[in-house]
FINU-456065 format. One record per residue: x, y, z of N, C-alpha, C in turn. Coordinates in steps of 0.001 Angstrom, whole numbers, padded with zeros to 6 digits, always signed. Example, Ala and Ser with C-alpha at 12.3 -4.5 7.8 and 13.67 -1.06 7.14 Angstrom:
+013190-005690+007800+012300-004500+007800+013200-003300+007800;+012850-002250+007080+013670-001060+007140+012900+000030+007870;
END
This chain:
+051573+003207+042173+052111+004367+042902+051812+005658+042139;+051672+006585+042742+051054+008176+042249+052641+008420+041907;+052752+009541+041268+053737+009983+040751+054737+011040+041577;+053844+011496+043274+054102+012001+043917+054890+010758+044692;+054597+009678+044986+055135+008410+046064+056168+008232+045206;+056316+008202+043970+057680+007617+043047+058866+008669+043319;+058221+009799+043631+059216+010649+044029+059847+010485+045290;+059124+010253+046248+059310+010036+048021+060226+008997+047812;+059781+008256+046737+060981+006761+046768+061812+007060+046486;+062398+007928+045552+063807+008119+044825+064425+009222+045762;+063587+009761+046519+064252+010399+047733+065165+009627+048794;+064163+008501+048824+064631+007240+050111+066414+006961+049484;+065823+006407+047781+067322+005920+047314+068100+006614+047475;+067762+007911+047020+069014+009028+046987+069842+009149+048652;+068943+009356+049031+069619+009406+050618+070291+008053+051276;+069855+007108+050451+071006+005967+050426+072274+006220+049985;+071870+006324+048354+073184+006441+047576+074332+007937+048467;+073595+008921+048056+074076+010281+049380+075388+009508+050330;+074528+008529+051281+074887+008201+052770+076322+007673+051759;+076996+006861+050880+077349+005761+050327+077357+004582+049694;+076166+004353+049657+075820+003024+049098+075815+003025+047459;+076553+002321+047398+076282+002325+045462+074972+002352+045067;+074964+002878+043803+073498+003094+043424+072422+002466+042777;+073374+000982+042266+072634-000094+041893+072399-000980+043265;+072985-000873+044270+072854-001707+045200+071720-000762+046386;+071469+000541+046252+070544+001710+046741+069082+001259+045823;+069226+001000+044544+067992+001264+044334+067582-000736+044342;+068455-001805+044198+067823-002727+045008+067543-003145+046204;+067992-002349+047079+067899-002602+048881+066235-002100+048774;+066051-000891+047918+064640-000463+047910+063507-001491+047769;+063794-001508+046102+062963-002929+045807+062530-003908+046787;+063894-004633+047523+063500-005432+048430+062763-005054+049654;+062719-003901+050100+061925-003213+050838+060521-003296+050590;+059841-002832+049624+058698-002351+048695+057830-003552+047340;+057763-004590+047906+058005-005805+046641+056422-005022+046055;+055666-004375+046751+054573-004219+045863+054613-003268+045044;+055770-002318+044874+055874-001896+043334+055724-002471+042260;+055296-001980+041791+055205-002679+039874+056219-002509+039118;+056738-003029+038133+057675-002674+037039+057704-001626+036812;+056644-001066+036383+056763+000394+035586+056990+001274+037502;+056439+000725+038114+056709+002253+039423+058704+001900+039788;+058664+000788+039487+060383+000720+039668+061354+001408+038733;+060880+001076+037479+061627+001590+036277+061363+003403+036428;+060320+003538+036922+060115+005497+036938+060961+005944+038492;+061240+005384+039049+062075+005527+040183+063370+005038+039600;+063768+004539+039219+065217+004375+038663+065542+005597+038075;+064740+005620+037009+064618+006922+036072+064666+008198+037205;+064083+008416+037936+064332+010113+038769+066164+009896+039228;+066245+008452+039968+067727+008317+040392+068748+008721+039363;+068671+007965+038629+069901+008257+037463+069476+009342+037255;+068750+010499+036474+068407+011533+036381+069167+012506+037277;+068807+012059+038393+069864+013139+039734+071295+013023+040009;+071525+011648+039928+072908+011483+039520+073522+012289+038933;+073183+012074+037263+073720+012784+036146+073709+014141+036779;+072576+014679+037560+072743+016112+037581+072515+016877+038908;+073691+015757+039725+073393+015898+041045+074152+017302+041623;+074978+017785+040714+075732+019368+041594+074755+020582+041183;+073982+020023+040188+072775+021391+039716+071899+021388+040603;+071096+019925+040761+069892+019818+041722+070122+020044+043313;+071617+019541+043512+071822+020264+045132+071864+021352+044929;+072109+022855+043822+072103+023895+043926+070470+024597+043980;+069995+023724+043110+068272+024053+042932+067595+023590+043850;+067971+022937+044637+067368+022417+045778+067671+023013+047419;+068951+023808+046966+069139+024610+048198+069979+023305+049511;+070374+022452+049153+071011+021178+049945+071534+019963+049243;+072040+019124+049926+072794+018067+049316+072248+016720+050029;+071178+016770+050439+070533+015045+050822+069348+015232+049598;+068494+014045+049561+067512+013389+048873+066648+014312+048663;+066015+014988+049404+064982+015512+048848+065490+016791+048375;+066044+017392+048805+066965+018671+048103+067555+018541+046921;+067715+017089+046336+068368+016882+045391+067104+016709+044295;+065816+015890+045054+064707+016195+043867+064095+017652+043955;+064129+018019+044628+063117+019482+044287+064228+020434+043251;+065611+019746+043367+066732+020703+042677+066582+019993+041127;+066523+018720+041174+066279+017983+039621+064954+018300+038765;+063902+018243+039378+062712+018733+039035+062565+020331+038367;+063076+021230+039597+063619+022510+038809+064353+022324+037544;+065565+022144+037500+066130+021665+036483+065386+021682+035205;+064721+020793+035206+064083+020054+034253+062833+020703+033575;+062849+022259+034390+061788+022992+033955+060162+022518+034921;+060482+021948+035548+059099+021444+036471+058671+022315+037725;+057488+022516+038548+057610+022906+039654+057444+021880+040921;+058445+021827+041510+058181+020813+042475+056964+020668+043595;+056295+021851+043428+055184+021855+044408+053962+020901+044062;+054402+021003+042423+052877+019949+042237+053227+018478+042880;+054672+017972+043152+054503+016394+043429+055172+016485+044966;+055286+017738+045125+055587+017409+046963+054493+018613+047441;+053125+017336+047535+051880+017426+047785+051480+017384+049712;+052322+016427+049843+052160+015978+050831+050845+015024+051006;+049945+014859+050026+049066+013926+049931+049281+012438+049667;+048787+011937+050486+049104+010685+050314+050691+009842+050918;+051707+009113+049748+052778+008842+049930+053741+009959+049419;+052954+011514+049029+053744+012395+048468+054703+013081+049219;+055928+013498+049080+056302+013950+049755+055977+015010+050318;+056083+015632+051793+055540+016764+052223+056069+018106+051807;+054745+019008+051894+054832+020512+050819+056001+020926+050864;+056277+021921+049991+057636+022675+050458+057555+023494+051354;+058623+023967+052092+058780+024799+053006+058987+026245+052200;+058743+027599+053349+058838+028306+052298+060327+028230+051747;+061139+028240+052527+062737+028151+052550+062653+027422+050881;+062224+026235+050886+062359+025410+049781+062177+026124+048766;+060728+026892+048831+060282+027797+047691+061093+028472+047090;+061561+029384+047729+062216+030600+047546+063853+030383+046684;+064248+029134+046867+065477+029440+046611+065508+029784+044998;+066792+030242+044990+067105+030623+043983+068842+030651+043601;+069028+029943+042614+070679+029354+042670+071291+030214+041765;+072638+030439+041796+073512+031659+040946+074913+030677+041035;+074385+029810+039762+075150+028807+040114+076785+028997+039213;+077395+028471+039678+079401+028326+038656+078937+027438+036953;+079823+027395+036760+080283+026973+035513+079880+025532+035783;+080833+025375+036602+081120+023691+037069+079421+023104+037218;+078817+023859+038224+077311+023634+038566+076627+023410+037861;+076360+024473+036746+075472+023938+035644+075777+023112+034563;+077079+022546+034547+077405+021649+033468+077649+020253+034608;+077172+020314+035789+077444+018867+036469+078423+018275+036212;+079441+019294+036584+081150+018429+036031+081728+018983+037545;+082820+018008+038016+083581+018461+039185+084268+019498+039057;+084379+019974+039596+085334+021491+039495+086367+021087+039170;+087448+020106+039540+089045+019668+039274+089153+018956+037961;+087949+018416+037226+088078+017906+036185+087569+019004+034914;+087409+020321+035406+086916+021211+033589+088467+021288+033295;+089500+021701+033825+090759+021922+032843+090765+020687+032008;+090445+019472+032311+090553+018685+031979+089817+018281+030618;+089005+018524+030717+088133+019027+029704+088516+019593+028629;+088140+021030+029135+088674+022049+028451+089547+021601+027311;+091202+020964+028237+092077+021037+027241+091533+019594+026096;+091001+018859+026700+090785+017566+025357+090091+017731+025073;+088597+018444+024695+087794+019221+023777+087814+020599+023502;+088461+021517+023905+088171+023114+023840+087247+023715+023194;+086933+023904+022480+085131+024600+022072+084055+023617+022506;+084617+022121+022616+083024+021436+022876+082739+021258+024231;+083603+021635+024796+083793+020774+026495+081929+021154+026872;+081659+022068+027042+080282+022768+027159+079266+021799+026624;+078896+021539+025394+078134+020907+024504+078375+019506+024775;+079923+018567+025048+079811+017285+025638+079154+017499+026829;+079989+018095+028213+079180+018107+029481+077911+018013+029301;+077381+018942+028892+075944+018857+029070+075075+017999+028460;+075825+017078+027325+074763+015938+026776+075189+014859+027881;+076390+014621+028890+075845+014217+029766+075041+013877+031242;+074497+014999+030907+073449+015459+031887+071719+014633+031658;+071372+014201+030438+070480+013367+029945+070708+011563+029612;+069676+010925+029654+070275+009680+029514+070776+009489+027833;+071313+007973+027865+071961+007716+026791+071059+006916+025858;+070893+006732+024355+069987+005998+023642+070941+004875+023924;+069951+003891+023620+069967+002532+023666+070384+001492+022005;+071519+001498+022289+071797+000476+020825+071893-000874+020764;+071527-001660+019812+072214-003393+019864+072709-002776+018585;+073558-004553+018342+074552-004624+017250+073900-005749+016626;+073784-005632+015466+072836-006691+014370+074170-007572+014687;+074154-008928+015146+075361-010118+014694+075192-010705+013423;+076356-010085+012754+076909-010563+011458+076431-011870+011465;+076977-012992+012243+077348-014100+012291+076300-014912+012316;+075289-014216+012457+073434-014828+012246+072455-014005+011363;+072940-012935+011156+071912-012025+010568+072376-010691+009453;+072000-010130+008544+072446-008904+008485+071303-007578+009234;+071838-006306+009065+070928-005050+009933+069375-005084+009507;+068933-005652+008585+067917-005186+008137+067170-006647+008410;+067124-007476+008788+066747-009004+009201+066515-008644+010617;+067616-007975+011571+067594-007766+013023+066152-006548+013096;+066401-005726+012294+064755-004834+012008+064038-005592+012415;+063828-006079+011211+062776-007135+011482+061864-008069+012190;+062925-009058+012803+063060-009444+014128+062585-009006+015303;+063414-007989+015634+062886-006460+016660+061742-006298+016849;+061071-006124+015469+059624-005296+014814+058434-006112+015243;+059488-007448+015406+058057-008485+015647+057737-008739+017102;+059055-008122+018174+058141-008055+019316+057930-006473+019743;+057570-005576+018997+057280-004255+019043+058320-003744+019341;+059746-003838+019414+060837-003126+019708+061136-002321+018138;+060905-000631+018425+061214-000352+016729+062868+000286+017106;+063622+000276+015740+064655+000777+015543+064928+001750+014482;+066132+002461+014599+066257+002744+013354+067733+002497+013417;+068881+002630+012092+070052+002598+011654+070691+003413+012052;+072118+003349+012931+073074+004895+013347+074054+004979+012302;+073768+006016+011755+075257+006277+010881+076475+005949+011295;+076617+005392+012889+078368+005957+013494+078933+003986+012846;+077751+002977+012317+078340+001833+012304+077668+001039+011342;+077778+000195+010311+076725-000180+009701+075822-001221+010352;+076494-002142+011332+075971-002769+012486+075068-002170+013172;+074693-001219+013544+074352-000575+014818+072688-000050+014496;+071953+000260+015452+070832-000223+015425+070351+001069+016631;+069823+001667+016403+069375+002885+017754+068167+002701+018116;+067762+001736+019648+066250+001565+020002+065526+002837+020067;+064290+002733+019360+063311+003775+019384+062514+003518+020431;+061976+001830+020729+060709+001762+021304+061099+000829+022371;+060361+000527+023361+060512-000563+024408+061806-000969+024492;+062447-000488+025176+064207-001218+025092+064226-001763+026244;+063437-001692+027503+063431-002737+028428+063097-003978+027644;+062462-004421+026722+061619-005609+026543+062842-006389+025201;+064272-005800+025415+065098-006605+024358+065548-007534+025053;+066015-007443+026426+066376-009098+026784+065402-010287+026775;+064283-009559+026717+063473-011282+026709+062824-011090+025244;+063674-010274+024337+063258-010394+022854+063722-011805+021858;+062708-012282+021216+063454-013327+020285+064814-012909+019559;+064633-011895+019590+066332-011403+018423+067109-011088+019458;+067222-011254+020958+068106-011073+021715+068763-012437+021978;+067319-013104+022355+067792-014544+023017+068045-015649+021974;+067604-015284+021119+068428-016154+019377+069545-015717+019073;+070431-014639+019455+071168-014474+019283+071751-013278+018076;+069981-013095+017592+070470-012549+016343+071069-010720+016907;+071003-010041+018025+071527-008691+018350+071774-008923+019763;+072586-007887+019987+073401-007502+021332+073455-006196+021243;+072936-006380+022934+073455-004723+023484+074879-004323+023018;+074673-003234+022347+076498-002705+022668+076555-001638+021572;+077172-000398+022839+076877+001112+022287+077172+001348+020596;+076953+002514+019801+076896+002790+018214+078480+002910+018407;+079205+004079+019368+080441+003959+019129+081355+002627+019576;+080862+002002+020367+082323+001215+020438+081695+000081+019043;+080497+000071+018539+080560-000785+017224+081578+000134+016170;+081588+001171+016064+082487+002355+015369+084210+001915+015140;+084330+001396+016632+085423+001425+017167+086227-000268+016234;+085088-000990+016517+085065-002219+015689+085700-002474+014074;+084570-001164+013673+084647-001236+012541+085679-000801+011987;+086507+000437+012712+087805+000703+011741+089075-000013+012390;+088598-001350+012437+089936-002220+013125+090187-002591+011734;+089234-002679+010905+089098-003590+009457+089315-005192+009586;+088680-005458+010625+088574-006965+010624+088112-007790+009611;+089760-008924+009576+089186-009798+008298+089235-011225+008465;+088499-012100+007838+088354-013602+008713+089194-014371+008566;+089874-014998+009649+090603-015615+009675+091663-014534+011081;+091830-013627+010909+092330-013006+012145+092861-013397+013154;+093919-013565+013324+094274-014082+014894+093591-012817+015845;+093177-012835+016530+093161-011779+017746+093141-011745+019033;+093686-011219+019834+093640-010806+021026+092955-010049+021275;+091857-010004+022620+091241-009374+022904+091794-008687+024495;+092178-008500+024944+093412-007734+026119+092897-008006+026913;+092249-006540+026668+091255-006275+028471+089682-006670+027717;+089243-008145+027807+088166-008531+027132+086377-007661+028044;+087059-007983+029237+085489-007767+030364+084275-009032+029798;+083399-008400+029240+082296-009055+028941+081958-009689+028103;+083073-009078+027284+082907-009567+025861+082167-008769+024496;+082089-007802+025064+081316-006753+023729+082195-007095+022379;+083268-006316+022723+084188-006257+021435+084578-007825+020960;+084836-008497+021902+085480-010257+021348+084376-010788+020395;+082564-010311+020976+081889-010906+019789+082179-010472+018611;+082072-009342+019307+081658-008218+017456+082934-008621+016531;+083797-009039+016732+085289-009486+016129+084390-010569+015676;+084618-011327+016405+083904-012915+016127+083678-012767+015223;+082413-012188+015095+081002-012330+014136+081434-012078+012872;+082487-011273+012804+083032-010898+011585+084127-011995+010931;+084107-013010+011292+084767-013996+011229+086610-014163+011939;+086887-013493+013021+087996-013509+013536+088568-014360+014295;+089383-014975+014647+089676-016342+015539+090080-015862+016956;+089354-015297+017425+089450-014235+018935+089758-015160+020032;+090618-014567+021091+091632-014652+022288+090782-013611+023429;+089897-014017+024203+089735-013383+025365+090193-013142+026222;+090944-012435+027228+091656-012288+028168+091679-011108+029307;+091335-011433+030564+091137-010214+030973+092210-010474+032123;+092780-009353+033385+093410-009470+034313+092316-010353+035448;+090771-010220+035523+089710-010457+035993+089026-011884+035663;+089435-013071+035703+088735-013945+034983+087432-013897+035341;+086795-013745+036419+085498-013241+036884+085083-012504+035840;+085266-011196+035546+084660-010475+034516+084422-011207+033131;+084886-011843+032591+084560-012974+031532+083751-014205+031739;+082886-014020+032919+082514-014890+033337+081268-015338+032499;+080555-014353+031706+079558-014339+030398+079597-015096+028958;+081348-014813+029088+081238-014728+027868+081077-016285+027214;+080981-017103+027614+080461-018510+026585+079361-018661+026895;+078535-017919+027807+076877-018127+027414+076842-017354+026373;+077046-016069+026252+077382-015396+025160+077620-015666+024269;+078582-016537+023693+079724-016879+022580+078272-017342+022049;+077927-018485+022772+077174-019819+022227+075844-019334+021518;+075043-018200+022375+073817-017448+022234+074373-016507+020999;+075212-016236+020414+075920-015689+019193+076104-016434+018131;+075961-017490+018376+076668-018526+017512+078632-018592+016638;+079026-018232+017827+080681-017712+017610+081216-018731+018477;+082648-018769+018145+083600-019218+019358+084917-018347+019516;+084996-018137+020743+085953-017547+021519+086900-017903+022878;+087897-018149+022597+088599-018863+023470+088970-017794+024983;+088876-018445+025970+089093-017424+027367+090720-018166+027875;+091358-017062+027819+092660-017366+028655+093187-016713+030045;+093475-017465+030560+094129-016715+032019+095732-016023+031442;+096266-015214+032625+097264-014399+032211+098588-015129+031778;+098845-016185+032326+099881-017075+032395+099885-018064+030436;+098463-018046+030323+098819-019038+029141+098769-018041+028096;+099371-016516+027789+098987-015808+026837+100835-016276+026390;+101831-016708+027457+103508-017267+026713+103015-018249+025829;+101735-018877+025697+102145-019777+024434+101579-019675+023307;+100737-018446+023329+099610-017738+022302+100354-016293+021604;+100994-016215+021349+102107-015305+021003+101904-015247+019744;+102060-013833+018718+102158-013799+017298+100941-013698+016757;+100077-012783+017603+098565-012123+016838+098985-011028+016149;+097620-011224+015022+097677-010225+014102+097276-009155+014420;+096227-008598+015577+095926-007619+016044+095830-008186+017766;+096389-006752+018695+095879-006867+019717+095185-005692+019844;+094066-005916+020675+093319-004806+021259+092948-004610+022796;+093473-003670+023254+093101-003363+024798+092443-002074+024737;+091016-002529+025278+090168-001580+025439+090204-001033+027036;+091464-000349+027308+091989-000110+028598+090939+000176+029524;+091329+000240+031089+090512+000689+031821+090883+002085+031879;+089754+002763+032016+089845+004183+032085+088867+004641+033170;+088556+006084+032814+087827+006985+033691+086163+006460+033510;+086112+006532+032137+084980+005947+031797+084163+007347+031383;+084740+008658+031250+084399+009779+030994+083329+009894+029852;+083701+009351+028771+082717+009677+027656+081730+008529+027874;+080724+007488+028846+080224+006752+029163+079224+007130+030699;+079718+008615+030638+079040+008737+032318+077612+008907+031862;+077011+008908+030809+075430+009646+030963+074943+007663+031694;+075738+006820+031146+075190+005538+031604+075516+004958+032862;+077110+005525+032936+077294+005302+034701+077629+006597+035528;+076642+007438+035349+077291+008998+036421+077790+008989+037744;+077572+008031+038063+078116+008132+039668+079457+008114+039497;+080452+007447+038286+081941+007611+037861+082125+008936+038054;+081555+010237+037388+081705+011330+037492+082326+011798+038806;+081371+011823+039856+081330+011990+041421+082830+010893+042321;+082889+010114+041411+083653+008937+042256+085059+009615+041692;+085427+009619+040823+086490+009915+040162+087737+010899+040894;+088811+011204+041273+089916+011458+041707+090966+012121+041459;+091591+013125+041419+092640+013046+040605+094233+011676+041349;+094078+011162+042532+094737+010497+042795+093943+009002+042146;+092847+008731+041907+092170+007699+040995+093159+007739+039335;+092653+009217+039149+092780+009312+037724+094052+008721+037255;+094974+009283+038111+096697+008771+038220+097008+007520+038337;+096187+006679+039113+096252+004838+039274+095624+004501+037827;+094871+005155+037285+094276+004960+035800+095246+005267+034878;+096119+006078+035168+097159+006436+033559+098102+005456+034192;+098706+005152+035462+099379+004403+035622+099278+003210+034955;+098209+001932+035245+097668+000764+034567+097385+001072+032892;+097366+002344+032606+097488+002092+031113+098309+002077+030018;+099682+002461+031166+101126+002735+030391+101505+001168+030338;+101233+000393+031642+101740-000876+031750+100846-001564+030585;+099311-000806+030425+098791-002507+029238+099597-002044+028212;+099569-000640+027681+100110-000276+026562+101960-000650+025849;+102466-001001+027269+103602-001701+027207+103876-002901+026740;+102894-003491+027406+102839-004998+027979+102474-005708+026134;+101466-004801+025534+100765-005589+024007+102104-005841+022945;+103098-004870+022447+103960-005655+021787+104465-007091+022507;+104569-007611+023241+104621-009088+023067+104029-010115+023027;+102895-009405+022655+102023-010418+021454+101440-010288+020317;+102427-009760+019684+101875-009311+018593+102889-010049+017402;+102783-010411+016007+103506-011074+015034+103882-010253+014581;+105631-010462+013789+105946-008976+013639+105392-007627+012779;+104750-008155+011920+103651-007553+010846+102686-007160+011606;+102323-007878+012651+100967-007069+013826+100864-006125+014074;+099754-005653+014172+099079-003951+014788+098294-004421+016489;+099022-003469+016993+098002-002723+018029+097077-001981+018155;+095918-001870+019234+094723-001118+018686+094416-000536+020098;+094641+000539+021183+094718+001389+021979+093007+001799+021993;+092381+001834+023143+091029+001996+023242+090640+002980+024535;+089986+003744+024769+089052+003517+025969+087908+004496+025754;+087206+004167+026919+085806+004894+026798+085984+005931+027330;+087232+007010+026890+087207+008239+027826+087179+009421+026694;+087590+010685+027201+087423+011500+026076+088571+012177+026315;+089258+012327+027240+090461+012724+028057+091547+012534+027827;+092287+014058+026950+093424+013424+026246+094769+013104+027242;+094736+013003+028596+095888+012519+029035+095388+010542+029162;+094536+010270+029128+094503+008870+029181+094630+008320+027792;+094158+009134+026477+094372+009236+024803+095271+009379+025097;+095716+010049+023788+096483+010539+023075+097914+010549+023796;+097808+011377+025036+099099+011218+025934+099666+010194+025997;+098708+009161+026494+099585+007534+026406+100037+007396+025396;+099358+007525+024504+100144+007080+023128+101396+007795+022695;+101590+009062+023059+102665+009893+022772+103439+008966+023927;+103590+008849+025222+104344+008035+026198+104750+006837+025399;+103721+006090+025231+104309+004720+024233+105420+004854+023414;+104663+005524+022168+105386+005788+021356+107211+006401+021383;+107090+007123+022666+108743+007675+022850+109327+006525+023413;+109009+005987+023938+109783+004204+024520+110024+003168+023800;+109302+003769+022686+108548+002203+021716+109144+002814+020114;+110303+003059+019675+110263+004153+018617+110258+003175+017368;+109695+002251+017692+110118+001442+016114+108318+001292+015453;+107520+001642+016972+106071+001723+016021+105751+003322+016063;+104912+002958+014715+104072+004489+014266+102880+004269+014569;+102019+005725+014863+101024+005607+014655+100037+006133+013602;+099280+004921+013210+098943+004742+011658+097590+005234+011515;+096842+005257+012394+095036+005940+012573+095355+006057+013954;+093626+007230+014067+093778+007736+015298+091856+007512+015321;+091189+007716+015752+089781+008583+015943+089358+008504+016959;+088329+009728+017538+087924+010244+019145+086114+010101+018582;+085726+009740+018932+084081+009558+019303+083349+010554+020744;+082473+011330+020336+081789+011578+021863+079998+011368+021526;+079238+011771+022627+078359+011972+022937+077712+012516+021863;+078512+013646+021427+077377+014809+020358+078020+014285+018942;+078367+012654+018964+078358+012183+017404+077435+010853+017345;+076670+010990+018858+075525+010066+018710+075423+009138+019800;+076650+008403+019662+077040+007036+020934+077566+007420+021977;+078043+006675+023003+078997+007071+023475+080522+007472+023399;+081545+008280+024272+082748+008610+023627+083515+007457+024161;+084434+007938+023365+085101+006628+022514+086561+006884+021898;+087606+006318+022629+089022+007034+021592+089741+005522+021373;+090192+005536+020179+090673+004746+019490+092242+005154+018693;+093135+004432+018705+094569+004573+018324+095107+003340+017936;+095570+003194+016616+095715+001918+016035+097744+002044+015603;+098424+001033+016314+099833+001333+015925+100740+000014+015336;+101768+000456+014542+102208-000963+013746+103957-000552+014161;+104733-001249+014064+106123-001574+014348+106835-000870+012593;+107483-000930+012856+108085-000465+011225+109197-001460+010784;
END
């Protein structure tokens, strides 16, 4: 495909996703449409989609409209490009611009050029205040790509290695000593020997961050709360911890012992009912559900989806996990408060809420992770009983 047809395509998706259609399920309805794309013409059409996503209230402004193709001639601008060279109309290109198209010219808000909803900058604002600007806008670009060297097979500089030998290069992120930032081919790590041996896993620099100042030590009882997939239950693992998976979703854990096994770890999966006889961990951790705010450069359509009557069913469910973890904890146990947001009413607030209900624990560490410290954001709150 010409580079002009890759565009016409991500027009098609967009005006899917636009209409409603989720955007992983928009850009495979395509695929199945089109089987004679190639890898690389799929992966460069993904790439314009997410691209517009992330920066879909700029490109409807640069584009002069809010369907598909208004949204690429607005992303392309963006990006410093002129859209006339790939809406050629030659070929599968999309057809020329109109002059209308030409001409525009956007005098855009605050909100617009930082691709943030208008109801969510106070929001902002108040849980970063000088950075809100400098986060927004790093997520407007995609996110680097990290694995986590597994302890439990390898150390960081072996997983190099490994990597190196099917041309995947890396280098080391300061945010973890685990952590590993793909330089080269990061499509080609799932069917990498150091993926499928087990020796690394996907999983962002900060939530390895997040890992690391749990101070996990072996032998550990742990709970893993709100497990999902299992990111965090390995990375415990590996470090030698005797980990408790558990999600409200048993579906969502549905990975995790191909996982475990492809790790070389074990991790036990429990439904909600058998956590009355697993009682008296040394750490619990609920990596709550949230907004998913400091994580949008990887899922932006959260951005767009997001609510303030959402946001509210979100602090709601996090007062209840945050409730719910002292009773499983041994009395010497710590709690460990998580999510992937940056947003201090789903932070910090909860924890101030907890804490006034809960007055017999303190809180003993705190740390906030974003975007412009490398990984994704990331807030973390660690609390003990007195």
């Amino acid at each position: 495909m010409t580079p002009g047809a890759r565009v016409a395509a991500a027009i098609e998706v967009l005006d899917s996703y636009l209409s409603g259609t989720a955007v992983e399920q928009a850009l495979t309805g395509w695929a199945r449409g089109h089987r004679f794309a190639g890898s690389k013409d799929r992966a460069a059409i993904r790439d314009h989609v997410f691209d517009a996503v992330r920066r879909l209230s700029s490109s409807q402004a640069l584009g002069g409209g809010t369907d598909g193709r208004a949204v690429m001639i607005g992303l392309l601008r963006g990006q410093g490009l002129d859209p006339a060279e790939l809406f050629s109309g030659e070929g599968h290109a999309p057809s020329t611009l109109t002059e209308a198209e030409a001409a525009i010219s956007a005098d855009m808000t605050r909100a617009q050029t930082l691709d943030c909803p208008q109801w969510l900058l106070p929001e902002f604002d108040r849980s970063l205040a000088a950075k809100t600007d400098a986060f927004l806008d790093s997520l407007r670009s995609r996110a680097p790509v990290f694995v986590r060297a597994n302890l439990a097979k390898c150390d960081r500089d072996t997983a190099v290695s490994i990597l190196a030998e099917d041309g995947i290069e890396t280098c080391p992120s300061s945010l973890a000593s685990t952590a590993l930032e793909v330089l080269t081919n990061p499509r080609k790590i799932k069917s990498s020997r150091a993926f499928l041996e087990g020796f690394v896993e996907l999983q962002d620099a900060a939530s390895q961050a997040v890992i690391e100042d749990l101070n996990i030590q072996p032998g550990m009882r742990v709970l893993d709360y709100c497990a999902g997939g299992g990111g965090k239950a390995l990375a415990m693992a590996a470090l030698g911890a005797d980990v408790t998976a558990h999600d409200l979703s048993w579906e969502r854990m549905k990975d995790i012992p191909a996982r475990a096994e492809r790790a070389g770890v074990a991790i036990r999966r429990v439904r909600h009912g058998e956590l009355e006889t697993l009682r008296g961990f040394d750490l619990v951790l609920a990596d709550a559900p949230c907004s998913g705010s400091g994580s949008w450069r990887r899922a932006p359509h959260g951005k767009w989806l997001l609510t303030p009557d959402k946001l509210a069913e979100i602090h709601t469910a996090q007062q209840e996990i945050l409730s719910s973890m002292p009773g499983f904890l041994k009395p010497t146990g710590r709690m460990a408060y998580a999510t992937c947001s940056v947003l201090c009413s789903e932070n910090r607030d909860q924890v101030d809420l907890f804490l006034k209900h809960h007055e017999i624990f303190n809180l003993t560490a705190e740390c906030q992770f974003t975007p412009l410290d490398g990984g994704d954001g990331f807030y973390l709150a660690q609390l003990q009983g007195s």
